[in-house]
C-alpha positions as CSV (number, residue, x, y, z in Angstrom):
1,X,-8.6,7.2,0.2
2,X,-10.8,5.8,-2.5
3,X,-13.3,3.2,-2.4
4,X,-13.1,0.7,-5.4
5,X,-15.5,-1.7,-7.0
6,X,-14.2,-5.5,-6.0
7,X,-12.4,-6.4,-9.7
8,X,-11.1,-2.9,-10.5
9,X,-7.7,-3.2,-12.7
10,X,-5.1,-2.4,-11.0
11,X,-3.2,0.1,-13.6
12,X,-6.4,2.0,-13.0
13,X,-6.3,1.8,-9.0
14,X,-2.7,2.7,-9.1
15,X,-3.6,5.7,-11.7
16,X,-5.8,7.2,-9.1
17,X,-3.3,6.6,-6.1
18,X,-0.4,8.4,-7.9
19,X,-3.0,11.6,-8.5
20,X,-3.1,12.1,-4.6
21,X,0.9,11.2,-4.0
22,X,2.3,14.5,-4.8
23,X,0.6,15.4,-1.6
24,X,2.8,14.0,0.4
25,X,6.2,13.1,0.0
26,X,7.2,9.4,-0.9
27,X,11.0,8.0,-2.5
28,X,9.1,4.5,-3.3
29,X,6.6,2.6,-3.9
30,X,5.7,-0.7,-3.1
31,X,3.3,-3.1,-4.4
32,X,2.5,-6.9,-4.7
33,X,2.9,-9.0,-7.9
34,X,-0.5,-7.9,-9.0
35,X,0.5,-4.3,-9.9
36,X,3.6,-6.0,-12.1
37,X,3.8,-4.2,-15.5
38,X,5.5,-1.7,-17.8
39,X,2.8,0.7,-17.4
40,X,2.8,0.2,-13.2
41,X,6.3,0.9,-12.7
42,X,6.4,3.7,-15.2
43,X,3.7,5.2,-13.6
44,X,5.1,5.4,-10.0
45,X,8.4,6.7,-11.9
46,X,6.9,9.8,-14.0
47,X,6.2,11.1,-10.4
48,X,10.1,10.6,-9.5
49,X,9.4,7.2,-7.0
50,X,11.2,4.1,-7.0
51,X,8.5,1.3,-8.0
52,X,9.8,-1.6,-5.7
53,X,7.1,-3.7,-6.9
54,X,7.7,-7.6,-7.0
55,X,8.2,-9.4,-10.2
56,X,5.7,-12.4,-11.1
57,X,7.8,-15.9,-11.6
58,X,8.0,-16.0,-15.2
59,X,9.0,-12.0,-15.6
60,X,12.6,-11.5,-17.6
61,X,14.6,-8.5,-17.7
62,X,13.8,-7.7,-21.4
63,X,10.9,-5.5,-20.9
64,X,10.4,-3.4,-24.4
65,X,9.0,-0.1,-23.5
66,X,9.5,0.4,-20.1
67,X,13.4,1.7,-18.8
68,X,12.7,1.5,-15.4
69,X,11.2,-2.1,-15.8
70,X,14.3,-3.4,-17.1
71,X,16.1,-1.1,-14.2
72,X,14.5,-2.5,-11.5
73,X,14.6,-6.0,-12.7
74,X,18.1,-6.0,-12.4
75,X,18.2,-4.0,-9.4
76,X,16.2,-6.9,-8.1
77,X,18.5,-9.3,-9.6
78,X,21.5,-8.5,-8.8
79,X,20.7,-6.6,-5.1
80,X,17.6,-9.0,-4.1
81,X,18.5,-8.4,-0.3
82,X,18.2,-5.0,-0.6
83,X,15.5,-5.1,-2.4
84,X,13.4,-7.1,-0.9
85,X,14.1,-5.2,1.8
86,X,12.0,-1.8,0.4
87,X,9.9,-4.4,-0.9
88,X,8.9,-5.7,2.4
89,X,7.9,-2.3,4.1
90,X,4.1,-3.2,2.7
91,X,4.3,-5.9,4.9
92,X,3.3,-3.4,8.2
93,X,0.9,-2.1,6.0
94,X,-0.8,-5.7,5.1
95,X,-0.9,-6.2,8.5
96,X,-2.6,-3.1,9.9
97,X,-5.3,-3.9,7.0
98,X,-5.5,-7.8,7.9
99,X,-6.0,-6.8,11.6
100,X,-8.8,-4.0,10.5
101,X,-10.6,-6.8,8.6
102,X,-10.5,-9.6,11.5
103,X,-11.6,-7.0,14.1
104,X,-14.4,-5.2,12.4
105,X,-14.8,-7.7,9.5
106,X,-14.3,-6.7,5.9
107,X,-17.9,-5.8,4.8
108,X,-19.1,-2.2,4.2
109,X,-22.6,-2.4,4.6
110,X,-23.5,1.2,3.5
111,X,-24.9,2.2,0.1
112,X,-23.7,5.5,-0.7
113,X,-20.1,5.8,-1.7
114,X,-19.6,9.0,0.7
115,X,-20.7,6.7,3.4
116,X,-18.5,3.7,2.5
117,X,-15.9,6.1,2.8
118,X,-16.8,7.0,5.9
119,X,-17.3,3.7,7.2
120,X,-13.8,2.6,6.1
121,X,-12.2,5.6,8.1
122,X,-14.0,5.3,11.3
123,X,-13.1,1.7,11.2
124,X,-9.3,2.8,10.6
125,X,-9.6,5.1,13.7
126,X,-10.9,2.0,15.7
127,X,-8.4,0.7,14.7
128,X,-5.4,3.2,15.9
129,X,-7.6,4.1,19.5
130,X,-7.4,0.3,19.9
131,X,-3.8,-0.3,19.2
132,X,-3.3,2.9,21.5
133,X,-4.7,1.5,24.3
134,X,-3.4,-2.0,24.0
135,X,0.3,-0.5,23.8
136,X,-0.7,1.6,26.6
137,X,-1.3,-1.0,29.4
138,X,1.1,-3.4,27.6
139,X,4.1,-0.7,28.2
140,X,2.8,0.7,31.2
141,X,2.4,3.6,30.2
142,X,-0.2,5.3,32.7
143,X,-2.2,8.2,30.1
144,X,-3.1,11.3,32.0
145,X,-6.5,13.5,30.6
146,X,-7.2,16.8,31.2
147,X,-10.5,17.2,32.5
């Protein structure tokens, strides 16, 4: 996880994501209009993904310099469903982030860029031991601890 500055580009952003990707393995990557260009999608490519990143309203299909641009854009053309289908998975992880923000707010009040880190995470564990327990009693599920 990295911690950015608030206008950060996003070729850079995704630049630093991709270094920590071979880590784990992904088949594709999604991302909003924002992350839309040549350099984006070849990017998540050169580290053998499948860039199922959405196309802005005025995007074409002639996109000089980038293969898997052009690829995807028809993909997306011609197989939209489907597409918008991979596309969509973000969508669980928009929410998890819009329901982190509205719980525990969106600032980061610390200074130090170790403890913004920090802060981000334990709000993300929050997070998880909340949803835990809320699916707990909500299933009925009846947690045993050892003592």
């Amino acid at each position: 996880m990295e911690v950015q500055q608030e206008n950060t580009e996003t070729t850079a952003i995704l630049r630093l994501q991709v270094d920590d990707w071979w880590k784990v393995e992904f088949d594709l990557a999604s991302a909003d209009k924002a992350y839309s260009s040549r350099d984006n999608h070849t990017i998540v490519r050169s580290i053998g993904d499948t860039p199922f990143i959405a196309f802005r309203s005025n995007a074409a299909g002639n996109s000089s310099g980038s293969y898997t641009r052009v690829r995807m854009f028809r993909y997306f053309t011609y197989n939209r469903e489907e597409f918008l289908t991979h596309y969509h998975n973000r969508s669980n992880v928009e929410s998890t982030i819009w329901m982190i923000k509205s719980k525990f707010t969106d600032l980061v009040r610390s200074k130090d860029r170790t403890a913004q880190l920090n802060e981000v995470l334990l709000k993300v564990l929050c997070h998880n031991i909340y949803v835990l327990i809320q699916e707990s009693f909500e299933l009925g599920i009846d947690a045993k601890f050892i003592n």
